[in-house]
Each structure stands twice: as C-alpha cells, then as structure tokens.
N, CA and C of each residue as an Amber inpcrd file, in Angstrom:
protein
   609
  95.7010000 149.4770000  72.6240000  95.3610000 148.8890000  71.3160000
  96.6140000 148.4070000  70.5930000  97.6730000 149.1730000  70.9910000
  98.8880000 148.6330000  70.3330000  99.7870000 147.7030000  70.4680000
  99.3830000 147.5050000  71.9970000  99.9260000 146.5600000  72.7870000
  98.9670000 145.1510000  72.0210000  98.1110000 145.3780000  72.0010000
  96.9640000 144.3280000  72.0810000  97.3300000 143.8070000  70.5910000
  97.3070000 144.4220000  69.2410000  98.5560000 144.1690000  67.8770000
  99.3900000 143.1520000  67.7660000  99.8860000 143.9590000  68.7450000
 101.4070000 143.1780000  68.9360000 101.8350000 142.0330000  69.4880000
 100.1370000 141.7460000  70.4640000 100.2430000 140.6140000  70.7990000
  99.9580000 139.5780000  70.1050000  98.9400000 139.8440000  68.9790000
  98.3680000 139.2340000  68.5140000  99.0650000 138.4840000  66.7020000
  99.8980000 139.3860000  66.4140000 100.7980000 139.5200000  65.7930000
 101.8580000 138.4510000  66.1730000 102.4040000 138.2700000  67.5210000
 102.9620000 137.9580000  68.3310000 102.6980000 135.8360000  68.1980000
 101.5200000 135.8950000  67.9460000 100.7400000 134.9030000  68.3920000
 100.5810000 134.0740000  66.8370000  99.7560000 134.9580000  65.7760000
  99.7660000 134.6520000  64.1460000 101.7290000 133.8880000  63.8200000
 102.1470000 134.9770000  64.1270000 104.3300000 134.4850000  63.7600000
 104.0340000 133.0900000  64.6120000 103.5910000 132.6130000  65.5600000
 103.5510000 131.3610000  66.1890000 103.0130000 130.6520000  65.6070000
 101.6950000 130.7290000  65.3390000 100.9840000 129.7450000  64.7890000
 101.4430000 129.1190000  63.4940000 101.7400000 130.5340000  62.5740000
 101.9780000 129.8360000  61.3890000 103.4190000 129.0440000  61.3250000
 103.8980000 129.2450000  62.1680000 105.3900000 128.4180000  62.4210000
 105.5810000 127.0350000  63.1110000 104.1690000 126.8460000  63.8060000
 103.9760000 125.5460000  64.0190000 102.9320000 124.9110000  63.2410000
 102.5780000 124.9950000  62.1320000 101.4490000 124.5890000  61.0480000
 102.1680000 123.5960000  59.9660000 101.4380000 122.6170000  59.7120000
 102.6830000 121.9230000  58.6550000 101.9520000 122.5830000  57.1420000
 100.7040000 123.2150000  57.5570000 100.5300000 123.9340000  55.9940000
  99.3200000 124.9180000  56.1670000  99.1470000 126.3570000  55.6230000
  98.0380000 126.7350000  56.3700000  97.8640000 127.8560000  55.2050000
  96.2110000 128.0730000  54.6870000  95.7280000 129.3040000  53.9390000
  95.4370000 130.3730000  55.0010000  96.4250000 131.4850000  54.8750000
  95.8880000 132.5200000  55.2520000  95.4190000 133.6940000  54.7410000
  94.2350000 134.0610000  55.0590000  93.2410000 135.6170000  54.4700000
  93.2670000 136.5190000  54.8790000  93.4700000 137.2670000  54.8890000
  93.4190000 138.4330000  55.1260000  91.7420000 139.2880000  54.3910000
  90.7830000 139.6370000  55.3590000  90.0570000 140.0380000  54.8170000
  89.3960000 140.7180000  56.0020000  88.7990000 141.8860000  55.3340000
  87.7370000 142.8550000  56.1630000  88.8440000 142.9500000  57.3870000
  89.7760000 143.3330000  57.4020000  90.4940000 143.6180000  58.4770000
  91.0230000 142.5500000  59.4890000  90.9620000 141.3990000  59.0270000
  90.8020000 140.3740000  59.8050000  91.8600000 138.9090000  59.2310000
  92.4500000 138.5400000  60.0920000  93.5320000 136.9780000  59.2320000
  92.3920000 136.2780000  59.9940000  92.6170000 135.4830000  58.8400000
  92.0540000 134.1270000  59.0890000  92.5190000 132.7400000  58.7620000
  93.3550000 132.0730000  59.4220000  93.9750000 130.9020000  59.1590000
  93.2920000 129.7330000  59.4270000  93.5680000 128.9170000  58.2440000
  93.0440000 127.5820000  58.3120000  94.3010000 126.2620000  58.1750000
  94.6710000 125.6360000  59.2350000  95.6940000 125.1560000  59.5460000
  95.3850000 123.5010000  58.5670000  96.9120000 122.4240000  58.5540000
  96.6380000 121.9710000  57.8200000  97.7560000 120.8140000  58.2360000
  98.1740000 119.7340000  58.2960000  98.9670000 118.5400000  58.6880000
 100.3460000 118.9740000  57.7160000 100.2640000 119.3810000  56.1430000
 100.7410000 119.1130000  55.2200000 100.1850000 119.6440000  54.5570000
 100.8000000 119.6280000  53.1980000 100.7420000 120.0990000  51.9230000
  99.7470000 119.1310000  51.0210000  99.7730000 117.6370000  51.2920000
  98.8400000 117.0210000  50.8240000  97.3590000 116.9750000  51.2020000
  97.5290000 117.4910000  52.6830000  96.0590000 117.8860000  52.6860000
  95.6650000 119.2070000  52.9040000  96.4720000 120.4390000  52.7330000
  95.7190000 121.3030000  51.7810000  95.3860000 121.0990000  50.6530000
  96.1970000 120.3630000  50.2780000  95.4050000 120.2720000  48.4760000
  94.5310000 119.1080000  48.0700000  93.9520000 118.3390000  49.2800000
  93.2260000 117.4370000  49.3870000  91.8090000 118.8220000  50.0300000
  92.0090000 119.6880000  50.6900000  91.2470000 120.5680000  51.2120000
  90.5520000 121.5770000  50.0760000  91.4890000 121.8490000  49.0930000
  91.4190000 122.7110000  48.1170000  90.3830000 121.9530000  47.3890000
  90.0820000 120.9520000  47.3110000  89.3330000 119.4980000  46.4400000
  88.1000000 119.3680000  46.8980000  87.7950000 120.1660000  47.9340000
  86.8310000 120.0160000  48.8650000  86.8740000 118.7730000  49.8740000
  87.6650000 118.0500000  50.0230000  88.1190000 116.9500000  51.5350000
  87.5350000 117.9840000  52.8400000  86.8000000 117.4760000  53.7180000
  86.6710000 118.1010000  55.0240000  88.4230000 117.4050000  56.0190000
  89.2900000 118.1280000  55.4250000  90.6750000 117.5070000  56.8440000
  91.4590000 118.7170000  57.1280000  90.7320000 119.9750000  57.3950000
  91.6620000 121.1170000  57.8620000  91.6390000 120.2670000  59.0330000
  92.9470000 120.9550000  60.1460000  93.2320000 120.7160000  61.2360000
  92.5950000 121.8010000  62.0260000  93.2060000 122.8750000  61.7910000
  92.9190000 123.4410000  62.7930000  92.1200000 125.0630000  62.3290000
  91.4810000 125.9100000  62.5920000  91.3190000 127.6850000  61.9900000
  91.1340000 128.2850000  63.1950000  91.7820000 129.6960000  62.4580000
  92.0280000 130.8060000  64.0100000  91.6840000 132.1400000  63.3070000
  91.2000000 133.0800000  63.9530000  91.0110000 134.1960000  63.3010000
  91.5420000 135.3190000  64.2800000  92.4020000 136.1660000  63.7600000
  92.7990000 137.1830000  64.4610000  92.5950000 138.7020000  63.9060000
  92.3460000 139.2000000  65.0290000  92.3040000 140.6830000  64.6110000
  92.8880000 141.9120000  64.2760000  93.7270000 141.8000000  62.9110000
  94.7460000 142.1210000  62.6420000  94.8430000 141.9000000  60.8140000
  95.4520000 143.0920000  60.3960000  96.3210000 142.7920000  58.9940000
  97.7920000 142.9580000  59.0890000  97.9130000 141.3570000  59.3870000
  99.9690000 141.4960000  59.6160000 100.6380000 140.7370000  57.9100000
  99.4360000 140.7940000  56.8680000 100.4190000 140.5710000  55.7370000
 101.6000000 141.1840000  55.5420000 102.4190000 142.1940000  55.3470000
 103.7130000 142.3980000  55.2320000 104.4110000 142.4860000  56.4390000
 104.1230000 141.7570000  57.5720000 104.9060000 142.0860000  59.0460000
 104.9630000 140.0260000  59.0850000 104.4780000 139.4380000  58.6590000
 104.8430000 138.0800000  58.9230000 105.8150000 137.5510000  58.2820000
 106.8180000 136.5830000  59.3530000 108.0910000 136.1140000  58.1660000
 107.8310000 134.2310000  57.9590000 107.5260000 134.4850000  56.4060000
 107.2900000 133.2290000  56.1440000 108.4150000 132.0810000  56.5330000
 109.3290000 132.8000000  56.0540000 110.8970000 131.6240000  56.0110000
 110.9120000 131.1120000  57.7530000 110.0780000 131.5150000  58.3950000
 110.2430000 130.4630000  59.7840000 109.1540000 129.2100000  59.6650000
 108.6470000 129.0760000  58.5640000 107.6270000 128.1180000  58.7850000
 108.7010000 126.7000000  58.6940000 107.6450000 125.5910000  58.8850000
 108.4190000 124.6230000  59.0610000 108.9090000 124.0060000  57.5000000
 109.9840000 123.1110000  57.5910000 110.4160000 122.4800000  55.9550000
 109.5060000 121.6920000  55.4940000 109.1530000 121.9790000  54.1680000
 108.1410000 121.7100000  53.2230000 106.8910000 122.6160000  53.4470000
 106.6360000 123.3650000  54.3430000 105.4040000 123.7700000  54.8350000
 104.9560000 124.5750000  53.4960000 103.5750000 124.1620000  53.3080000
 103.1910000 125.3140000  51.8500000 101.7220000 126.3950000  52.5650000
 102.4380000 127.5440000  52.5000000 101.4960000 128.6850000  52.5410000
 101.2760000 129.4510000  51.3270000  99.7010000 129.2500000  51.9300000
  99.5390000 130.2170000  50.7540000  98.1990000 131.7250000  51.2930000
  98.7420000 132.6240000  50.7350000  98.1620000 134.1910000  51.5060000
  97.1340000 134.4240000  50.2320000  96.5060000 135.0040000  51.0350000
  95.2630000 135.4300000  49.9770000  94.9110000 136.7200000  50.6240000
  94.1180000 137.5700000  49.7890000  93.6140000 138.6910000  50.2740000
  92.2050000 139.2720000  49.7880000  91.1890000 139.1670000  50.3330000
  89.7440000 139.0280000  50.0910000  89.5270000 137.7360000  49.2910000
  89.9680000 136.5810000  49.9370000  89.5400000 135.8690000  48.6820000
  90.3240000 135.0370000  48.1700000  91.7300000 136.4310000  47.2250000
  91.4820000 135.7970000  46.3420000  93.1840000 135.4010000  46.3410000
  93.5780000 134.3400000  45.7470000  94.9990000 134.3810000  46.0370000
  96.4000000 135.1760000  45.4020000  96.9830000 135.5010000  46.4740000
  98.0980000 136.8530000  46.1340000  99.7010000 135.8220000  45.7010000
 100.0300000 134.9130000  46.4600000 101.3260000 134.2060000  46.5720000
 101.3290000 133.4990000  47.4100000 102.4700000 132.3910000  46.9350000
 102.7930000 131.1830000  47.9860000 104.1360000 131.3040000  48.4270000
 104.2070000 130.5720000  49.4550000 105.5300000 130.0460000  49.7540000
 105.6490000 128.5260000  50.3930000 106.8840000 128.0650000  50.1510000
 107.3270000 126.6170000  50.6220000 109.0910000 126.6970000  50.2190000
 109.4080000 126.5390000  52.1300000 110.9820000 126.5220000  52.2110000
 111.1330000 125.0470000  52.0970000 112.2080000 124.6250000  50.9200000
 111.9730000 123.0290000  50.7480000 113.2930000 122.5070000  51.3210000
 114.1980000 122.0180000  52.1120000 115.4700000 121.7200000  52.4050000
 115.9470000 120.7130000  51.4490000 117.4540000 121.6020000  50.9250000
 118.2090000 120.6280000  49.9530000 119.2520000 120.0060000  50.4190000
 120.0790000 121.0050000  51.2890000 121.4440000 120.7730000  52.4930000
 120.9680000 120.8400000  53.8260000 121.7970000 120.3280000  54.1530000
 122.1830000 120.2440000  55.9220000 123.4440000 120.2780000  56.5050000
 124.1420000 120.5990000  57.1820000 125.6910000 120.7550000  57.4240000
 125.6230000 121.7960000  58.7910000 126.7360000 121.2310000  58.9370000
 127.5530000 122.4500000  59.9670000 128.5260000 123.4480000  59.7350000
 127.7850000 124.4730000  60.7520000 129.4090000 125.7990000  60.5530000
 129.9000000 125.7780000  61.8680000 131.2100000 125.9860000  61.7520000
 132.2260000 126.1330000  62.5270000 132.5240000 127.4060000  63.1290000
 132.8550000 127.8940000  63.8370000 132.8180000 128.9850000  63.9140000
 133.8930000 129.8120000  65.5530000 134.5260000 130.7460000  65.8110000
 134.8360000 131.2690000  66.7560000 134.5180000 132.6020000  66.9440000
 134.7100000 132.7250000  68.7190000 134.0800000 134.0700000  69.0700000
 134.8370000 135.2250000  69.7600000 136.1510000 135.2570000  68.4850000
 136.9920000 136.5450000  69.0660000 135.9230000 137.6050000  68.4750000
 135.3030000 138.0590000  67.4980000 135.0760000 139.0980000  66.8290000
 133.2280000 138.4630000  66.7260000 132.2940000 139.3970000  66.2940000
 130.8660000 139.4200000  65.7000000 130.2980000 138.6340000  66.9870000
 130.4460000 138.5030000  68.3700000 129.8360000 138.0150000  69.1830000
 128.1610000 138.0280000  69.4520000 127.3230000 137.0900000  69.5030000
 125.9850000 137.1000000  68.7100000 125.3390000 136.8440000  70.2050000
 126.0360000 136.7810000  71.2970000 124.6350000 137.0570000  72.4320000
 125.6910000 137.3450000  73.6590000 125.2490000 137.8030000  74.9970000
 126.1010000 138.2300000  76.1950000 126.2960000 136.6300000  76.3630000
 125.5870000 135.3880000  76.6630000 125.9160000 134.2920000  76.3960000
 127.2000000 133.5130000  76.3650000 127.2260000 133.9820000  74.4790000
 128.4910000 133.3870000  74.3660000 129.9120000 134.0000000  74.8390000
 129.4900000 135.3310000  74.9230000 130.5380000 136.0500000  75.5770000
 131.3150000 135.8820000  76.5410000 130.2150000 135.3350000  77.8300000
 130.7700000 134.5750000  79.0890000 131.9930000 133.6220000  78.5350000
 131.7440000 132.7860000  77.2580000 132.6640000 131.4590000  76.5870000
 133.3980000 131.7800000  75.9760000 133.6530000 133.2330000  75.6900000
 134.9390000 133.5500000  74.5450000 135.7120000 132.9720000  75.1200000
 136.1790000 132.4250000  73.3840000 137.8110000 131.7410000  73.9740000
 138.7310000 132.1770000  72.3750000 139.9320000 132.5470000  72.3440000
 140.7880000 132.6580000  71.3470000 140.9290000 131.3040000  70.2660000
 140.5520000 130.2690000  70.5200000 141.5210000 129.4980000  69.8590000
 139.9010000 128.1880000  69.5640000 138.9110000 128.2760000  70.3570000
 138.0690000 127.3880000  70.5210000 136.9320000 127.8580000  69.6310000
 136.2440000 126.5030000  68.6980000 135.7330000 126.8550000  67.8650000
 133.8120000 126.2740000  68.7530000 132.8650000 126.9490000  68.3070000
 131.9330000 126.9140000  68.2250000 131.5110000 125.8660000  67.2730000
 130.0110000 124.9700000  66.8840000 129.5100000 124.8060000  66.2780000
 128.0690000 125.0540000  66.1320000 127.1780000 125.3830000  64.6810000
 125.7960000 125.0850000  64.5420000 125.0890000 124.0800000  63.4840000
 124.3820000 123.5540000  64.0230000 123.8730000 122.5880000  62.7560000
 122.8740000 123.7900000  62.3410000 122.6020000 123.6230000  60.5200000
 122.2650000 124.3890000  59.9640000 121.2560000 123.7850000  58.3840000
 120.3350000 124.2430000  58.3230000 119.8320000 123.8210000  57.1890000
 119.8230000 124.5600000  55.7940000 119.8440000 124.3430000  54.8860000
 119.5900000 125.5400000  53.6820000 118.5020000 125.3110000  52.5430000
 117.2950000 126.1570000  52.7050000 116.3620000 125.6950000  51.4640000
 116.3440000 126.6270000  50.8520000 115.2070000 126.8520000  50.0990000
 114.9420000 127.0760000  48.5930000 113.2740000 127.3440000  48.6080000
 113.0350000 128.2450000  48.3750000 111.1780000 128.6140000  48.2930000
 111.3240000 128.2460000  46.7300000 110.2540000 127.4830000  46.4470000
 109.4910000 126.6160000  45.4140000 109.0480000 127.8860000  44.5550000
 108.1770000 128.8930000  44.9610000 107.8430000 129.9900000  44.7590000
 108.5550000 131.7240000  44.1910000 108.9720000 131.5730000  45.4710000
 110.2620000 132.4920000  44.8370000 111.7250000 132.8280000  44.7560000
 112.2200000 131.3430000  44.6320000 113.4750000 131.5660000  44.6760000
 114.3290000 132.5150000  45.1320000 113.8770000 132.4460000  46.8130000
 114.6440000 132.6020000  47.8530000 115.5400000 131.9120000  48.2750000
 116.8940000 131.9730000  48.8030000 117.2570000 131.1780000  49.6550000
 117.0990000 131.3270000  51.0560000 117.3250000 130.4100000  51.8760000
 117.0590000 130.2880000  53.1620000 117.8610000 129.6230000  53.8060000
 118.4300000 129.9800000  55.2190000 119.3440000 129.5160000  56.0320000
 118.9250000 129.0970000  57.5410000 118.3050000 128.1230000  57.9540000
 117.6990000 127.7730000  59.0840000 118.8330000 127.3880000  60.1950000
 118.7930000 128.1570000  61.5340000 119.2710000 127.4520000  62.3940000
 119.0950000 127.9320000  64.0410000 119.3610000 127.2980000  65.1130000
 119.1510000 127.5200000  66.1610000 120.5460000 128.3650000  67.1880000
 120.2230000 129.3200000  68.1890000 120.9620000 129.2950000  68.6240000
 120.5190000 129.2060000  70.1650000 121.7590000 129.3240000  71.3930000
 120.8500000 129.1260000  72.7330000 120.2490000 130.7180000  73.1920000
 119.1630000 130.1740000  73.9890000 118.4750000 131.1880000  74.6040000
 119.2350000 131.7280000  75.5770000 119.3420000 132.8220000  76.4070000
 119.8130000 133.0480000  77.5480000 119.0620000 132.3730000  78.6380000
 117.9010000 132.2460000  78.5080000 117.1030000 131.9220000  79.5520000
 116.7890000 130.2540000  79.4370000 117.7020000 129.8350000  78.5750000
 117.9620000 128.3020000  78.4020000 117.1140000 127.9700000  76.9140000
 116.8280000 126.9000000  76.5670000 116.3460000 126.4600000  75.1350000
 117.0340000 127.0290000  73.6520000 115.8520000 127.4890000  73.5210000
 116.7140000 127.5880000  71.7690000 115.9440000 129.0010000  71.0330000
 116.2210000 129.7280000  70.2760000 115.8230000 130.6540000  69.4740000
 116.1980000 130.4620000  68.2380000 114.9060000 130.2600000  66.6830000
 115.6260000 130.1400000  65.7140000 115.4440000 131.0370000  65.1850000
 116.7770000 131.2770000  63.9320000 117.2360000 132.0830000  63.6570000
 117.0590000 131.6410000  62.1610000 116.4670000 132.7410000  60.9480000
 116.3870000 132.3000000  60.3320000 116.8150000 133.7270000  58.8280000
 117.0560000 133.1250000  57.5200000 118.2190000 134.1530000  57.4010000
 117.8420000 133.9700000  55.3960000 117.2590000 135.3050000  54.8990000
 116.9880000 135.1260000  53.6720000 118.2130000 135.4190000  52.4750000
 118.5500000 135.1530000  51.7400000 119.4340000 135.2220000  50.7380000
 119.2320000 135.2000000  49.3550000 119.2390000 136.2230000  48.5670000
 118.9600000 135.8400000  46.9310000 120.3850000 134.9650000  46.2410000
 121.7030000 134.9230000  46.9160000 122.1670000 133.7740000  46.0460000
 123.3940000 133.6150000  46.8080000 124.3480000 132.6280000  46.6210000
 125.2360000 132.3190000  47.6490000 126.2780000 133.3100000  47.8850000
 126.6300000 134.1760000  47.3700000 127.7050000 135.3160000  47.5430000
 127.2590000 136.1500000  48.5500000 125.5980000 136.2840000  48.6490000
 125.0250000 136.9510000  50.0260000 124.7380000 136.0180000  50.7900000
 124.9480000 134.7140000  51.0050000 124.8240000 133.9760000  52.0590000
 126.3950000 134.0950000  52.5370000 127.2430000 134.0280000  52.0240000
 128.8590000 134.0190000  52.3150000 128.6850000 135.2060000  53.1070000
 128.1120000 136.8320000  52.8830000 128.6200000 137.3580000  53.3820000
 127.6700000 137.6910000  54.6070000 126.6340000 136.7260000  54.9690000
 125.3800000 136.8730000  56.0760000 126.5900000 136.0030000  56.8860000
 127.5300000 135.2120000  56.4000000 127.5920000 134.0960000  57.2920000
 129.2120000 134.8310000  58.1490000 129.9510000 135.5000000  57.0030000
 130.5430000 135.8480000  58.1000000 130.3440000 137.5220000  59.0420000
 129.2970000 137.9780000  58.7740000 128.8770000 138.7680000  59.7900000
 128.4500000 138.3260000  61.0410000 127.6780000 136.6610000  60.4860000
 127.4920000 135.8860000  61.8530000 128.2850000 134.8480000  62.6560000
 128.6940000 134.1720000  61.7800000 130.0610000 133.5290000  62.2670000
 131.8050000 133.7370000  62.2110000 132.3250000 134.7720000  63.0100000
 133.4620000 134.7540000  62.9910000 134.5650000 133.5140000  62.3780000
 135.2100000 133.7810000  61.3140000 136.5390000 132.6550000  60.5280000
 135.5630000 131.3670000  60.5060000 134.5420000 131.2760000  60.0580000
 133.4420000 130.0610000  59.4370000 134.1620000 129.1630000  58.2980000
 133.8290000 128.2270000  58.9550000 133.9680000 126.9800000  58.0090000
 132.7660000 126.0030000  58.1600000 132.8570000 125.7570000  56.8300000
 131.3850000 125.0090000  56.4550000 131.4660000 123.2030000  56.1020000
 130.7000000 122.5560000  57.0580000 131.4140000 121.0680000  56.8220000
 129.8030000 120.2460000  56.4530000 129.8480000 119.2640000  55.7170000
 128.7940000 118.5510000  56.0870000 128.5080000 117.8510000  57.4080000
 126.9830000 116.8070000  57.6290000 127.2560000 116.2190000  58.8230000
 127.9190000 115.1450000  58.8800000 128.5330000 114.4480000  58.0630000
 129.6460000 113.2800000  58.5840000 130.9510000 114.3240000  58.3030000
 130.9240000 115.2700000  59.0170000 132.0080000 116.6590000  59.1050000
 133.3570000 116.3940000  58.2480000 132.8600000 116.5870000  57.0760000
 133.8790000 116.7550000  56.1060000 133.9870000 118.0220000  55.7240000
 135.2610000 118.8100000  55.9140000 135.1990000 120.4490000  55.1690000
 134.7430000 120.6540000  53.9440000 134.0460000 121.3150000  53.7070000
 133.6330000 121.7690000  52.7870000 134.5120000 122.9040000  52.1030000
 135.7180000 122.9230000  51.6680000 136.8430000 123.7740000  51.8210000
 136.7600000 125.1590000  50.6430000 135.8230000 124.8420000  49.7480000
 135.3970000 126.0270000  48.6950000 134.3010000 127.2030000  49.2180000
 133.8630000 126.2520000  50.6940000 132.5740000 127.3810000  51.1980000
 131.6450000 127.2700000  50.5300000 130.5200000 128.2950000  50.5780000
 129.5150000 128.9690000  49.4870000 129.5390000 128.3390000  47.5240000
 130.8580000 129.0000000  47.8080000 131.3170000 128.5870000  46.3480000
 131.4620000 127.0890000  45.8450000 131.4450000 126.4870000  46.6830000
 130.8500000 124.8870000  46.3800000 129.3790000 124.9390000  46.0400000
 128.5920000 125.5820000  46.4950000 127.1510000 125.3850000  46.0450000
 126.7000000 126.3310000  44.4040000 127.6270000 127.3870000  44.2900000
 127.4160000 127.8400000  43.1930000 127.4490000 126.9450000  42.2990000
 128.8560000 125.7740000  42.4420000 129.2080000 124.5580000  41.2550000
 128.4520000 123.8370000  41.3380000 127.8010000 123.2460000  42.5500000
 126.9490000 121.9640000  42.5300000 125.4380000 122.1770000  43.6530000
 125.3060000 123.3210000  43.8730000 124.1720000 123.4410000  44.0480000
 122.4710000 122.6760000  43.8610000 122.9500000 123.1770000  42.5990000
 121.8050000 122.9200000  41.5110000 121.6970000 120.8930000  41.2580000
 122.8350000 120.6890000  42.1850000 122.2750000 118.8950000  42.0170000
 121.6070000 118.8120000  43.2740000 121.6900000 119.6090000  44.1430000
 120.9860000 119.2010000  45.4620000 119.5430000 119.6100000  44.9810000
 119.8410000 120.8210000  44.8480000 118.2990000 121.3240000  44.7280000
 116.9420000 120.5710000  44.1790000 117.9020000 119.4890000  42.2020000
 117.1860000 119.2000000  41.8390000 116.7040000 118.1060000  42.8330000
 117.2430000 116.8160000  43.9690000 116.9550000 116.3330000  43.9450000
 115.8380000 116.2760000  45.4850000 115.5780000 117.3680000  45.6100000
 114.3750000 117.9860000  46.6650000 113.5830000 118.6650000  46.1090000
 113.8130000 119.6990000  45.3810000 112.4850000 121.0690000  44.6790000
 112.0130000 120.1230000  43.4110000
C-alpha cells in the first residue's frame, strides 16, 4: 500500500509539472485534477467555458507533500479542499542569467566529480521568479542526469540574502552573469537595488 502512495504521488509531482494550469481537490480522500493549457483558460473554465484539457483522479491526499515551485512559468494552481478554495500559486519569471561556477569544494553529483578540475569553471542557465501569491522566491534550473538528460532542480527563497546563501552551498566561488554574459559583479545584492524593476515588469 505504501509502495502503491508513492507511486502515485510519484505520478500527481508529474502531472502537475507538466500542466500549463490545473485545479486541484483534494476531497473524500481523493486528488482530483483538472488540467488546463493556461491560465486564461482556467479562468475562461471558472466562467463556465467547456476547455479543460485534461482530469485525473488519484488516490491519495498529497496536499502538503506536493512541490508547487516545479510547475511550469506562469502556470496558475490553484488547491482546494472539499470544494472549497484554500490557496494559489503562480511562479512568474522576472530574470534569467547564468551562474558560473567551480568544482573544487560542494560537489553536487559523482558526475561532476569524474570533471573536477581546479581552475575550470562550470556553467548553469538559471531562471528566477516570484509566486504572484505568496511572495516566494524561486530559483529554476537544470542539472545533468547520470543516466544522461536533465533533472530540475528547483530552489525556494524568502529574499535574496537566502538565495546568496542557497547559491553558494550549491555553486562553489559563483558568479552571476546575465545571458549576453555580462558579470553581474554585486551578485544577489544587485537584485535587492533593482529587483523590484524586473519584477514590476512581469508580476
């Protein structure tokens, strides 16, 4: 039975991560997702429009075991419970950039280990949003699989002084550049000053 949970659990973290927008219920013991293209047509759905995409029902209450911040950018969820609605979320992307990074120290898979090198820097492209809802931050990015492809990795923050210090637990001597790779030479602390112009012009 536990196995069977976990699979299923297993399966809900999937779905809702490939959904571009989806109400999920939780009721009588049971999720029930109703999948959705977007945000405009859930709320074309909410209106009564017949354009859900897709609904799945699983057997399971994984409300506090699901991690929203992997859904996709812009994606708007919203959780309900018998009904009735509890909270939303929507990770909205304001930045995009790269970190730099080397792998004498905080080595993040046997992987890269094979590639340590002293002097040679790593890179990840990286996204950073903002929940509409609850002013979360969020740090989206990929790294490689062992078994080839990609695993994303995804990384919550209440404000940039704890993203500074998520980033160098994960990236050894990090430097933060945009993508036409200009240093970003203040770090973090560039977004404390000007943050709030990115944000406005996405949230």
């Amino acid at each position: 039975m536990e196995n069977n949970e976990t699979d299923h659990k297993k399966l809900l973290q999937s779905r809702i991560e490939e959904l571009g927008s989806a109400i999920i219920n939780i009721f009588d013991g049971k999720t029930y997702v109703e999948g959705f293209n977007g945000e405009e047509m859930l709320c074309l759905w909410n209106k009564g429009v017949n354009c859900r995409q897709s609904q799945g029902l699983y057997y399971i209450e994984a409300e506090d075991e699901l991690d929203y911040s992997r859904s996709k950018d812009n994606a708007l969820i919203i959780l309900k419970r018998d009904n009735l609605e509890k909270c939303r979320f929507q990770f909205v992307p304001f930045f995009k950039g790269i970190v730099k990074y080397n792998l004498i120290e905080n080595l993040n898979s046997r992987l890269e280990q094979k590639f340590k090198s002293n002097n040679k820097y790593y890179t990840r492209l990286f996204t950073m949003r903002k929940c509409k809802y609850t002013n979360q931050y969020n740090v989206v990015y990929f790294e490689d699989a062992e078994e080839g492809g990609k695993n994303k990795i995804s990384m919550i923050f209440k404000d940039f002084k704890e993203a500074d210090i998520l980033f160098k637990r994960t990236f050894n001597n990090y430097k933060l550049y945009s993508l036409d790779n200009k240093r970003i030479s203040e770090g973090f602390e560039y977004f404390k000053k000007y943050g709030a112009l990115y944000e406005d012009q996405h949230l």
